[in-house]
Backbone of each chain as nested JSON, in Angstrom:
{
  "chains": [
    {"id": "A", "residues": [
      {"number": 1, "name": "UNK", "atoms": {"N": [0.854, -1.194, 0.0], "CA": [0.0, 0.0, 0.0], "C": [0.89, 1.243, 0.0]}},
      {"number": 2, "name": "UNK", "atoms": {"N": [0.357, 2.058, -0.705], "CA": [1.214, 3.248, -1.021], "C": [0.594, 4.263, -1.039]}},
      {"number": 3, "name": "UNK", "atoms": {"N": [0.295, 5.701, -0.849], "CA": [-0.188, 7.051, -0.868], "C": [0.467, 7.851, -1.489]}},
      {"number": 4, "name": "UNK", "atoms": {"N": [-0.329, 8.028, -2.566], "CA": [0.521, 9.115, -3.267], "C": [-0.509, 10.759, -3.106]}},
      {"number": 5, "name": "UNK", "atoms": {"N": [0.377, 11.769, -2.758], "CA": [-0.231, 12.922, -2.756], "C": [0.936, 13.726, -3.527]}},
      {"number": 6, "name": "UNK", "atoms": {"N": [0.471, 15.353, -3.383], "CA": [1.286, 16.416, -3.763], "C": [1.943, 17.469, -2.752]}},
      {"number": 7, "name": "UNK", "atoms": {"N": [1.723, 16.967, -1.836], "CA": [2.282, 17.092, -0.376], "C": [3.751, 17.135, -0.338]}},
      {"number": 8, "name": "UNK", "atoms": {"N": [3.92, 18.014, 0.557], "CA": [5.65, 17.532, 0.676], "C": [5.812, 16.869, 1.826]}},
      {"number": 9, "name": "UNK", "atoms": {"N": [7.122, 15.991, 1.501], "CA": [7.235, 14.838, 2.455], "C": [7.203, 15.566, 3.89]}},
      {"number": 10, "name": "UNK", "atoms": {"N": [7.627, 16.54, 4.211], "CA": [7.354, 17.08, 6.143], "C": [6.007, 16.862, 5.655]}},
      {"number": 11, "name": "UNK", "atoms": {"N": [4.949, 17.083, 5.397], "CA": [3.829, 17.337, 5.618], "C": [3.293, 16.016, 5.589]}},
      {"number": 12, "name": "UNK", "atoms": {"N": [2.995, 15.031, 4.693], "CA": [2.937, 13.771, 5.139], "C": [3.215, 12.958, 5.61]}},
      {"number": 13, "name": "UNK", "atoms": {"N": [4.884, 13.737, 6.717], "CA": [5.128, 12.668, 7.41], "C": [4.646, 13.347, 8.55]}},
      {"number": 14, "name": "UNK", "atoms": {"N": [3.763, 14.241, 9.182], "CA": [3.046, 14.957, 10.101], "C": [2.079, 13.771, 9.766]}},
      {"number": 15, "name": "UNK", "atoms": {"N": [1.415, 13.745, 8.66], "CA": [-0.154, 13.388, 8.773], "C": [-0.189, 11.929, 8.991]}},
      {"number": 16, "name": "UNK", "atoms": {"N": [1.23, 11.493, 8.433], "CA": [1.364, 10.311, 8.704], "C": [1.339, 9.36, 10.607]}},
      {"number": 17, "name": "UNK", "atoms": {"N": [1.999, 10.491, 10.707], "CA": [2.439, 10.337, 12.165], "C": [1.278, 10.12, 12.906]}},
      {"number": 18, "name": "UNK", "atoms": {"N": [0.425, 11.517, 12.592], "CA": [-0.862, 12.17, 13.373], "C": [-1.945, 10.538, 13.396]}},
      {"number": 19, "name": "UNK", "atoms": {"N": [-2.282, 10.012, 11.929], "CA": [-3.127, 9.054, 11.903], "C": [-2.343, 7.574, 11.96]}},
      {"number": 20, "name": "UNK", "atoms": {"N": [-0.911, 7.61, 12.207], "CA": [-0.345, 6.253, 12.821], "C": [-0.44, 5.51, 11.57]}},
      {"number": 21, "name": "UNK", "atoms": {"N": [-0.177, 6.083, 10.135], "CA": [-0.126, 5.014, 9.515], "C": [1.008, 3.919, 9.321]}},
      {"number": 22, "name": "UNK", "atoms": {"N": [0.828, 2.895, 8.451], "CA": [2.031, 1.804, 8.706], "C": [2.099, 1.814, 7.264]}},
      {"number": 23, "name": "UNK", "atoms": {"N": [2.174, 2.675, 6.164], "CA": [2.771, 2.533, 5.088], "C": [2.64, 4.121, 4.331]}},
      {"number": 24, "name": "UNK", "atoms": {"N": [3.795, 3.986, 3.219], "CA": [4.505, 4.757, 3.307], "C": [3.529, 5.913, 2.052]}},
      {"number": 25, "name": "UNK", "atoms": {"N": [3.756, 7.369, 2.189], "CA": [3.02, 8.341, 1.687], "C": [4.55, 8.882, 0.585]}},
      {"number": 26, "name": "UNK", "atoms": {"N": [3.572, 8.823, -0.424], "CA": [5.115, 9.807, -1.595], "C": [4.642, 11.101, -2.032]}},
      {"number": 27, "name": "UNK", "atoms": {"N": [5.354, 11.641, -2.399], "CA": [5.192, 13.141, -2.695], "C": [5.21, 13.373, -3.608]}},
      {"number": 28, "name": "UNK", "atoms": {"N": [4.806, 13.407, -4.524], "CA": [4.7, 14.019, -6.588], "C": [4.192, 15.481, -6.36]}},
      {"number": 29, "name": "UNK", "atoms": {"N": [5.448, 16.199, -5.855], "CA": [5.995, 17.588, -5.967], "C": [5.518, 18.25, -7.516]}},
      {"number": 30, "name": "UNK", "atoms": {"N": [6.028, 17.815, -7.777], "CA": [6.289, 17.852, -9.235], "C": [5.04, 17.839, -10.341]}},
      {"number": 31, "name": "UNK", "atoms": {"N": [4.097, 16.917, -9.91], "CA": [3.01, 16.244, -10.364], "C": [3.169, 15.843, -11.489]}},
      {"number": 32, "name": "UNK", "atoms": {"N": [4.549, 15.116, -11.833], "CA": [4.371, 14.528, -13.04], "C": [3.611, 13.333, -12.835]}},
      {"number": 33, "name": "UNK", "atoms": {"N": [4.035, 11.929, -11.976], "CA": [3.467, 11.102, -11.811], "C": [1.729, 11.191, -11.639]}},
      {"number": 34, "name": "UNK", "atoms": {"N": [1.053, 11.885, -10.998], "CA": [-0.396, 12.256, -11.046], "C": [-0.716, 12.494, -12.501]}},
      {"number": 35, "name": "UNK", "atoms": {"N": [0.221, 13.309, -13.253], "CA": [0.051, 13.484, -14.635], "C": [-0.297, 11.994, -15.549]}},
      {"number": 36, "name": "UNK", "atoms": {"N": [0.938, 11.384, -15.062], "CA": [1.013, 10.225, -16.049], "C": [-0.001, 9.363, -15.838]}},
      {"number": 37, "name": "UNK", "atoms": {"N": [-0.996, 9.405, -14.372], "CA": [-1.559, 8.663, -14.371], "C": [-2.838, 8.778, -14.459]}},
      {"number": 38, "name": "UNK", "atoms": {"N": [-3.058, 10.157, -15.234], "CA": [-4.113, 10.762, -15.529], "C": [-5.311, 11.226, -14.363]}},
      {"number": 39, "name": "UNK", "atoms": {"N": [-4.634, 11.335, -12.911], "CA": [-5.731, 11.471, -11.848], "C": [-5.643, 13.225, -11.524]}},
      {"number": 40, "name": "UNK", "atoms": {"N": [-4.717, 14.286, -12.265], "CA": [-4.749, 15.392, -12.003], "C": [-5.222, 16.204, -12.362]}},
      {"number": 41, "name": "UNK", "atoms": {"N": [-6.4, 16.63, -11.071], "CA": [-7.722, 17.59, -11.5], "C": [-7.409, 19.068, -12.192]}},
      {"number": 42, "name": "UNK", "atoms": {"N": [-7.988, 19.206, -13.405], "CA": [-8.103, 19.826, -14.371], "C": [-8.209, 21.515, -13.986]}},
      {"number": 43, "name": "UNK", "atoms": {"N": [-8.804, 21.533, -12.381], "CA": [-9.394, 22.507, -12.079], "C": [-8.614, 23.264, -10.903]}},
      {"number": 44, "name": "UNK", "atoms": {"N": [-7.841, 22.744, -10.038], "CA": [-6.448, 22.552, -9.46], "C": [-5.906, 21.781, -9.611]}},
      {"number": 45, "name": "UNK", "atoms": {"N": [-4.353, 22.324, -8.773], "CA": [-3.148, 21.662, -8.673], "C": [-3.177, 20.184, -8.051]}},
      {"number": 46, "name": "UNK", "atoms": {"N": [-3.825, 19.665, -7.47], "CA": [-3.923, 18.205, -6.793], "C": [-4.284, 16.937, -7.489]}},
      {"number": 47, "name": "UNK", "atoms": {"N": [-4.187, 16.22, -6.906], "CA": [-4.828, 14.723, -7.683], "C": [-5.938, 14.82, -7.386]}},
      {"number": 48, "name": "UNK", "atoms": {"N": [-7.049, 13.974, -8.018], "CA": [-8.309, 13.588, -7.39], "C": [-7.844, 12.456, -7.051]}},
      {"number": 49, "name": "UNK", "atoms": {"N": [-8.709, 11.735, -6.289], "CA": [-9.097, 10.528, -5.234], "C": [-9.044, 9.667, -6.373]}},
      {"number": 50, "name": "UNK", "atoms": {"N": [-8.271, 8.784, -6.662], "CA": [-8.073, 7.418, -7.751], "C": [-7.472, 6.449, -6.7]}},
      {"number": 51, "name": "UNK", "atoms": {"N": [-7.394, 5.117, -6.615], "CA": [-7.246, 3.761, -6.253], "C": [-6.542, 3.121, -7.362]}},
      {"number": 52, "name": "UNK", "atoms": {"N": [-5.589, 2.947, -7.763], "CA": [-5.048, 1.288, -8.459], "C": [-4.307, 0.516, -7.554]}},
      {"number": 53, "name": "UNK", "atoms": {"N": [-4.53, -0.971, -7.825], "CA": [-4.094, -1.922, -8.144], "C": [-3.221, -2.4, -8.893]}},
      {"number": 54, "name": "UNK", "atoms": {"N": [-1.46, -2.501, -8.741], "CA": [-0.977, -2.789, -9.749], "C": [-0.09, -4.513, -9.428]}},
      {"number": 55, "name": "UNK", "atoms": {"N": [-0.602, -5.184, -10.39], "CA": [0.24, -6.718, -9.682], "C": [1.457, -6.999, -10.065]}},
      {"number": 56, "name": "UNK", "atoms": {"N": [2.083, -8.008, -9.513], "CA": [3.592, -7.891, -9.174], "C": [3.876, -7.878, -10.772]}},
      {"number": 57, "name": "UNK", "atoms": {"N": [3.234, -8.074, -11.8], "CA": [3.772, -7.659, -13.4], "C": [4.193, -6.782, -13.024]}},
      {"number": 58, "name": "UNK", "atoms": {"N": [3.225, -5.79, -12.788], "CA": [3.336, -4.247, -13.173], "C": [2.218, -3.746, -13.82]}},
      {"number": 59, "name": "UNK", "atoms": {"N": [1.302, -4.314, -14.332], "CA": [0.272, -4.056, -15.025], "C": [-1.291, -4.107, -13.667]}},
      {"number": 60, "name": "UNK", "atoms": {"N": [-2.114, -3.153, -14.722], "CA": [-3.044, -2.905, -13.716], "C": [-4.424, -3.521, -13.969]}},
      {"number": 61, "name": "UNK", "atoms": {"N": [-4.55, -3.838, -12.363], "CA": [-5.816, -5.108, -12.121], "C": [-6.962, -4.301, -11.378]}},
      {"number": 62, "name": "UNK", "atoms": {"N": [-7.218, -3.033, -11.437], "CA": [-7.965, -2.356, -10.746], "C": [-8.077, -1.143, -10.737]}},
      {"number": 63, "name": "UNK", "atoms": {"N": [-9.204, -0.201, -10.938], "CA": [-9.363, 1.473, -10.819], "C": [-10.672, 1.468, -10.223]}},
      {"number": 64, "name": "UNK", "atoms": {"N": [-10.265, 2.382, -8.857], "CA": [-11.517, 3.037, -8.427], "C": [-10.857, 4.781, -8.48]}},
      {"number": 65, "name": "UNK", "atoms": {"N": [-12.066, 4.915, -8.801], "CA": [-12.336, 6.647, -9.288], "C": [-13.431, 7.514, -8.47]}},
      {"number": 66, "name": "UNK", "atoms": {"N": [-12.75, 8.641, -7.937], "CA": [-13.776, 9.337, -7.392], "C": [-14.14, 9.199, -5.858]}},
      {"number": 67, "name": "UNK", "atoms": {"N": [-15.302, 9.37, -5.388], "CA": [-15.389, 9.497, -3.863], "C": [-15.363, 7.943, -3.902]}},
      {"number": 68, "name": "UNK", "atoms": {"N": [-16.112, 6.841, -4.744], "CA": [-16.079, 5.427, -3.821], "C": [-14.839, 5.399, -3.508]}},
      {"number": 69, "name": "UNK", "atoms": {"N": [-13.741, 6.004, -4.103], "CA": [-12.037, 5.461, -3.707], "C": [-11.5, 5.497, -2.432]}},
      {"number": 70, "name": "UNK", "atoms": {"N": [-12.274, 5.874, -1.848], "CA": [-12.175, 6.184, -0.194], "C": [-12.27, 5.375, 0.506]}},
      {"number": 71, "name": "UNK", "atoms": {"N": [-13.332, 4.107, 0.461], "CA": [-13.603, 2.847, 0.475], "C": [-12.59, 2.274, 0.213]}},
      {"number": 72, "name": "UNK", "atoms": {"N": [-12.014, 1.225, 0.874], "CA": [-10.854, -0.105, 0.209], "C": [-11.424, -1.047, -0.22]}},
      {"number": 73, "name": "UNK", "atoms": {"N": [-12.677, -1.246, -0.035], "CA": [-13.333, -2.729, 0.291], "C": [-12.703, -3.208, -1.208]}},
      {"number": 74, "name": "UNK", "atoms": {"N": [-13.262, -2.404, -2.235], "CA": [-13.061, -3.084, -3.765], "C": [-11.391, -3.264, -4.437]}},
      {"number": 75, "name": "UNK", "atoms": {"N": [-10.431, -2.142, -3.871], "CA": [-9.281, -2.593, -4.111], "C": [-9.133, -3.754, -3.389]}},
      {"number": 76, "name": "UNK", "atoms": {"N": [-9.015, -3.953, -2.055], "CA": [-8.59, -5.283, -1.449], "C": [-9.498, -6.718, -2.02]}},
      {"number": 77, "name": "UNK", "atoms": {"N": [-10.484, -6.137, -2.124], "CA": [-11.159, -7.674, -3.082], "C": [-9.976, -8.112, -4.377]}},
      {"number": 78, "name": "UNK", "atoms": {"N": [-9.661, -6.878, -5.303], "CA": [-8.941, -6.952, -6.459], "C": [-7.629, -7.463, -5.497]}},
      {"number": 79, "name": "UNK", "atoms": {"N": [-7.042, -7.455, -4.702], "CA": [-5.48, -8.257, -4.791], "C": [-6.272, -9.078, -3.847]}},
      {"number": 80, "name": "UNK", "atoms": {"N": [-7.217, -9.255, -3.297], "CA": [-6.905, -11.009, -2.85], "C": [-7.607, -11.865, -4.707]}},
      {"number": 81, "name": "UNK", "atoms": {"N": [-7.965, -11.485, -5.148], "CA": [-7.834, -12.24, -6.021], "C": [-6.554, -12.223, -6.776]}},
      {"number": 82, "name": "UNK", "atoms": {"N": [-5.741, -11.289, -7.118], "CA": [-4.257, -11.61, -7.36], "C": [-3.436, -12.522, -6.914]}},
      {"number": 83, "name": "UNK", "atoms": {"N": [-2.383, -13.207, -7.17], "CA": [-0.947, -14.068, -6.547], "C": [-0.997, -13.157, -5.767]}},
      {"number": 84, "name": "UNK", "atoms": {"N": [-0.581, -14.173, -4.586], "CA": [0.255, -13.472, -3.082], "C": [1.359, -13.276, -3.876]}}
    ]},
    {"id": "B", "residues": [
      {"number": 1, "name": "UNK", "atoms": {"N": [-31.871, 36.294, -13.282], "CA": [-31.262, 35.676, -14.356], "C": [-29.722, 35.623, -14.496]}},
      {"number": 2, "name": "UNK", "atoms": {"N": [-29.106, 36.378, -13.902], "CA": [-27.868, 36.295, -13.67], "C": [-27.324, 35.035, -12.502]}},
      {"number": 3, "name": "UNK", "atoms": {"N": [-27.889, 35.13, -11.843], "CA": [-27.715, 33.983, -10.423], "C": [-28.094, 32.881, -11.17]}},
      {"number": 4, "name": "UNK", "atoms": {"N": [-28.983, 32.684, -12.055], "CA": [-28.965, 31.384, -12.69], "C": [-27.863, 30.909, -13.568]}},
      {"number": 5, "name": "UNK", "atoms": {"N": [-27.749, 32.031, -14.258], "CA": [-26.073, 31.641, -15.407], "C": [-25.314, 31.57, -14.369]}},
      {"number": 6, "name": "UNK", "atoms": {"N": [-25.308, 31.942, -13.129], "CA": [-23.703, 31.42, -12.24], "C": [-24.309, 29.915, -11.848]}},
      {"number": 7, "name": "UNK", "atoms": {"N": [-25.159, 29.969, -11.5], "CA": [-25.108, 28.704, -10.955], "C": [-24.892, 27.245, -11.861]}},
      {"number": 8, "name": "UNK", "atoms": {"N": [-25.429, 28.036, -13.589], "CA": [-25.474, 26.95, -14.253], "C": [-23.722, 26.656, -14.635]}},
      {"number": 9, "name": "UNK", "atoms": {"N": [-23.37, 27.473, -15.022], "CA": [-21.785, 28.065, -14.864], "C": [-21.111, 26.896, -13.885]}},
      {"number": 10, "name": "UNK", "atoms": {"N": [-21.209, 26.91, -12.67], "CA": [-20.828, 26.459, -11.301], "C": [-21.522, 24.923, -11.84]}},
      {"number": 11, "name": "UNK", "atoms": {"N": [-22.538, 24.45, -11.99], "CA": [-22.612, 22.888, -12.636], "C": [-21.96, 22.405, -13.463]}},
      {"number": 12, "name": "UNK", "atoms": {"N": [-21.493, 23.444, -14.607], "CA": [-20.9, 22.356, -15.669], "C": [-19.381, 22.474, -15.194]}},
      {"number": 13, "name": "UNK", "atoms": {"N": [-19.143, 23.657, -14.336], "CA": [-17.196, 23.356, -13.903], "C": [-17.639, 21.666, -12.884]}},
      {"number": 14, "name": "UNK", "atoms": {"N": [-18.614, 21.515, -12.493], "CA": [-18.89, 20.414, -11.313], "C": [-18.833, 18.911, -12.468]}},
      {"number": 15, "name": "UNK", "atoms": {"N": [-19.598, 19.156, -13.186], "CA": [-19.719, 17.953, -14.565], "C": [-18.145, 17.816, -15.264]}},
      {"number": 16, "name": "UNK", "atoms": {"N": [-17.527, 19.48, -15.239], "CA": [-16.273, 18.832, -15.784], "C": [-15.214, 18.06, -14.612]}},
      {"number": 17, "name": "UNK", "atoms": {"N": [-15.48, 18.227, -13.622], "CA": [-14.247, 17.606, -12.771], "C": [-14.511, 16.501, -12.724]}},
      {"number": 18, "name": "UNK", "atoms": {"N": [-16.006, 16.038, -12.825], "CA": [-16.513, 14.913, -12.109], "C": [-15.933, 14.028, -13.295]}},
      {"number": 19, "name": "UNK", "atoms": {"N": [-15.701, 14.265, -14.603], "CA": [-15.59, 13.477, -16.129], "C": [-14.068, 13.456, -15.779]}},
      {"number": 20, "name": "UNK", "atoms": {"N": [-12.966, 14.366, -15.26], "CA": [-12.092, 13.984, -15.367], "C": [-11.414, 12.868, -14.868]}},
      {"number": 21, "name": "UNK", "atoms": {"N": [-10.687, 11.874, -16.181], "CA": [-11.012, 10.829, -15.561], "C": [-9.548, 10.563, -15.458]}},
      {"number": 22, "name": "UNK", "atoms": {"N": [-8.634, 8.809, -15.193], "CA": [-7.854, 8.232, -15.583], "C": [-7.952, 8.034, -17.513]}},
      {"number": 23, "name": "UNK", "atoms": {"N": [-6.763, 8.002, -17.98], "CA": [-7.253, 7.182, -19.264], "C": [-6.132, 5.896, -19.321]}},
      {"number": 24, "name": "UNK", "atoms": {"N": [-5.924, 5.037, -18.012], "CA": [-5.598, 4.042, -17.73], "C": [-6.464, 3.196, -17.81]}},
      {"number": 25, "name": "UNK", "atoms": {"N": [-6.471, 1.825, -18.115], "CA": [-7.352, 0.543, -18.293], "C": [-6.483, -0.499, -17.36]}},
      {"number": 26, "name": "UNK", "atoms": {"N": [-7.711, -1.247, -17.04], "CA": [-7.304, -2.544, -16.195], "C": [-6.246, -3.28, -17.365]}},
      {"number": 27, "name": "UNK", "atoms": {"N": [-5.383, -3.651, -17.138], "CA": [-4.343, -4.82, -17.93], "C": [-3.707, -4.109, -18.615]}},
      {"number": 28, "name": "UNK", "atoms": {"N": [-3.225, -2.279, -18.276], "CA": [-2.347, -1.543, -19.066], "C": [-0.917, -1.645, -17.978]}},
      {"number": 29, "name": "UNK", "atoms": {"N": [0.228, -1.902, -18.756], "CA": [1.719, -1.377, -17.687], "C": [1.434, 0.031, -17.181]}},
      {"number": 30, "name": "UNK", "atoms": {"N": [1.395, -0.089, -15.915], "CA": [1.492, 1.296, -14.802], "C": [2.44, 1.455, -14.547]}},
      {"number": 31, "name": "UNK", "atoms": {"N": [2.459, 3.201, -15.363], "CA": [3.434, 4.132, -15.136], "C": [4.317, 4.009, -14.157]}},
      {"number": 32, "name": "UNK", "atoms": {"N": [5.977, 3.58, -14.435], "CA": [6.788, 3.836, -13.604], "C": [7.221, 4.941, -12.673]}},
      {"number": 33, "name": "UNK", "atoms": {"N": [7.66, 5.007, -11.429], "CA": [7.827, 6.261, -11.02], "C": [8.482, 6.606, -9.835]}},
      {"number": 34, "name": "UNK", "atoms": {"N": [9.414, 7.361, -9.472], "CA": [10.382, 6.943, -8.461], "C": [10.444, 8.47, -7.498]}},
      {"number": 35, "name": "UNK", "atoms": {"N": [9.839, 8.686, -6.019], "CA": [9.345, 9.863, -5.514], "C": [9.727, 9.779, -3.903]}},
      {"number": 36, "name": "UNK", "atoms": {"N": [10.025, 10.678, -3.5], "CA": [10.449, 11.265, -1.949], "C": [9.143, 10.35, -1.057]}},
      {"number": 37, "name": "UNK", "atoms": {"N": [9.673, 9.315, -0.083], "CA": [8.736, 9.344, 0.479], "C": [8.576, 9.558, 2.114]}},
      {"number": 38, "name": "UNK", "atoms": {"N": [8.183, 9.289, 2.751], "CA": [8.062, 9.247, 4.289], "C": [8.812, 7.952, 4.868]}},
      {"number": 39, "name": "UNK", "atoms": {"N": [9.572, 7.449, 3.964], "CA": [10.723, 6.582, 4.685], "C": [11.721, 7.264, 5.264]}},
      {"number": 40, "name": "UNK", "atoms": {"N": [11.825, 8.203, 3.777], "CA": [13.454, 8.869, 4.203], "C": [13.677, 8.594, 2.966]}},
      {"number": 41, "name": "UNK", "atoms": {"N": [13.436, 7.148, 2.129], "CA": [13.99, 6.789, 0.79], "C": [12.999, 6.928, -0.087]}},
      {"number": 42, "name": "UNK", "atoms": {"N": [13.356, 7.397, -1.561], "CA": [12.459, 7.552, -2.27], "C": [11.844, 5.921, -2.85]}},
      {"number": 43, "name": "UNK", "atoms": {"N": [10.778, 5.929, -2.934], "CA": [10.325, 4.862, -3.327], "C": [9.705, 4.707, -5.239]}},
      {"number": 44, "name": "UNK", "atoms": {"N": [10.147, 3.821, -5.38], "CA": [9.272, 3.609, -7.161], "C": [8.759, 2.021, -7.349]}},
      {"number": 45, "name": "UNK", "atoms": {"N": [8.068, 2.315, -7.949], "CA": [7.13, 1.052, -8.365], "C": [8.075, -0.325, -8.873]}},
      {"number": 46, "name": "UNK", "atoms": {"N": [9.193, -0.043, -9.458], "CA": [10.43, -0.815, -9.737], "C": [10.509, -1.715, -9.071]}},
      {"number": 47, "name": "UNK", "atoms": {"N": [10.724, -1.391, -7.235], "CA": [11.196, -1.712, -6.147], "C": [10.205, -3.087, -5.856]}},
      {"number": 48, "name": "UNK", "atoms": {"N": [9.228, -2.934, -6.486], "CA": [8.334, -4.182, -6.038], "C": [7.833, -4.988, -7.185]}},
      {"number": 49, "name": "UNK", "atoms": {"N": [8.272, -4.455, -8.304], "CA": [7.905, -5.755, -9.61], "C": [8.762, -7.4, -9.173]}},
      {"number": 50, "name": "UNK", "atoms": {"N": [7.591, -8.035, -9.952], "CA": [8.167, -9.43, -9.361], "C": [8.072, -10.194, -8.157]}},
      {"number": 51, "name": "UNK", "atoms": {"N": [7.601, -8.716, -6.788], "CA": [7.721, -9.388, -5.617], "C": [6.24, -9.5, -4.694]}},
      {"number": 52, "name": "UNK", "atoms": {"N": [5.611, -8.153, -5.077], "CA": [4.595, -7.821, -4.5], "C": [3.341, -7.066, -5.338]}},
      {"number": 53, "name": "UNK", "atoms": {"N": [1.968, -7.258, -5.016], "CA": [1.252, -6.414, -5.545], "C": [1.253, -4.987, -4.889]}},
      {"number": 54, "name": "UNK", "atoms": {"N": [0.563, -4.036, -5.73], "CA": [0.9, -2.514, -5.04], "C": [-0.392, -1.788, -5.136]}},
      {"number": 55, "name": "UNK", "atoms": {"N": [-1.27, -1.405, -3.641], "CA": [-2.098, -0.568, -4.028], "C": [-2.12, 0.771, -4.083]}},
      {"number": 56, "name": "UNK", "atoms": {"N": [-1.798, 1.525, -4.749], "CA": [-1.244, 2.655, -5.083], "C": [-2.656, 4.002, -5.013]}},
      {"number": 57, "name": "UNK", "atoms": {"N": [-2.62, 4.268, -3.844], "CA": [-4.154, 5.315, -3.913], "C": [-3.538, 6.761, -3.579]}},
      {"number": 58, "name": "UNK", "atoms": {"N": [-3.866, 7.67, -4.953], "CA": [-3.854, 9.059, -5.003], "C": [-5.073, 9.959, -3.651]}},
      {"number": 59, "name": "UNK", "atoms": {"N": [-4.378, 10.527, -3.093], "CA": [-5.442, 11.308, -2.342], "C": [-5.134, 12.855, -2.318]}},
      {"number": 60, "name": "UNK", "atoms": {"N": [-6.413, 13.669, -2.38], "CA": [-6.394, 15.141, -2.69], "C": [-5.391, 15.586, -1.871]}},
      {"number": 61, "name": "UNK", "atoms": {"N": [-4.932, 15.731, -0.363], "CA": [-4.43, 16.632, 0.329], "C": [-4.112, 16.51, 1.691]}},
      {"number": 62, "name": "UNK", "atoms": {"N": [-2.737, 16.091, 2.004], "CA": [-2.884, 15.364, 3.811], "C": [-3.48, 16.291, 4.559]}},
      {"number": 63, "name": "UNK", "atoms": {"N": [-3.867, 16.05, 5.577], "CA": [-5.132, 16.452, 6.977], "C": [-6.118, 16.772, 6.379]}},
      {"number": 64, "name": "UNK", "atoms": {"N": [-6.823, 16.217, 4.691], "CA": [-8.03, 16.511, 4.693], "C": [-8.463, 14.981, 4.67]}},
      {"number": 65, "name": "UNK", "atoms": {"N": [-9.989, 14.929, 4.372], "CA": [-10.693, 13.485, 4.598], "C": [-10.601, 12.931, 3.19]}},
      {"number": 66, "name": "UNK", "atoms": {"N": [-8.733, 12.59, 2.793], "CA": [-8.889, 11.753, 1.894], "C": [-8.533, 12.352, 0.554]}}
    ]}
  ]
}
């Protein structure tokens, strides 16, 4: 599990701290990566709320888009059906 | 009549964000990418081909809901 925001790393490692998470938040400063992955809102500088799934290929087994992405239930369905 | 053109105004900026989408597909190679993280070490998707699946979730803005 991974978090990607546009945050800079002090700042997600505050929020990180604050909500005790146990995996790790990245920073696309830059927003190329949000770019490439087509989740960067048109209307500001930030990502919107997207979910993938990518399996140990590398290729992707899953997109949630939008507010359901907030929810895990449907990514974690998508990797338990993946190889451990 | 003016308060209506804003408001209608204010719907379709709402219709356009809501359309903006991914133009990623299930069973496409995801974008490589290698970024500062809250380890200390930057992390990229590299790091785990072959070993692990990766759920990789974009969120608007830390200390907001998500």
């Amino acid at each position: 599990m991974l978090g990607v925001s546009v945050d800079s790393p002090p700042a997600n490692g505050h929020w990180a701290k604050e909500l005790g998470l146990t995996f790790p938040l990245l920073s696309d400063m830059e927003r190329k990566v949000s770019a490439d992955y087509g989740v960067l809102n048109p209307q500001r500088p930030i990502a919107n709320r997207t979910t993938f799934v990518v399996d140990k290929e590398g290729k992707i087994a899953y997109i949630e888009e939008g507010k359901t992405a907030i929810d895990p239930t449907g990514a974690m369905q998508a990797c338990s059906r993946l190889k451990k | 009549m003016r308060m209506f053109r804003n408001l209608a105004a204010g719907a379709a900026l709402l219709a356009l964000a809501a359309t903006a989408q991914t133009k990623l597909k299930v069973g496409d190679t995801a974008p490589d990418f290698k970024l500062p993280s809250t380890t200390g070490r930057p992390i990229g998707l590299a790091d785990y081909k072959g070993q692990k699946n990766v759920v990789l979730a974009f969120y608007v803005l830390a200390f907001t809901g998500g």
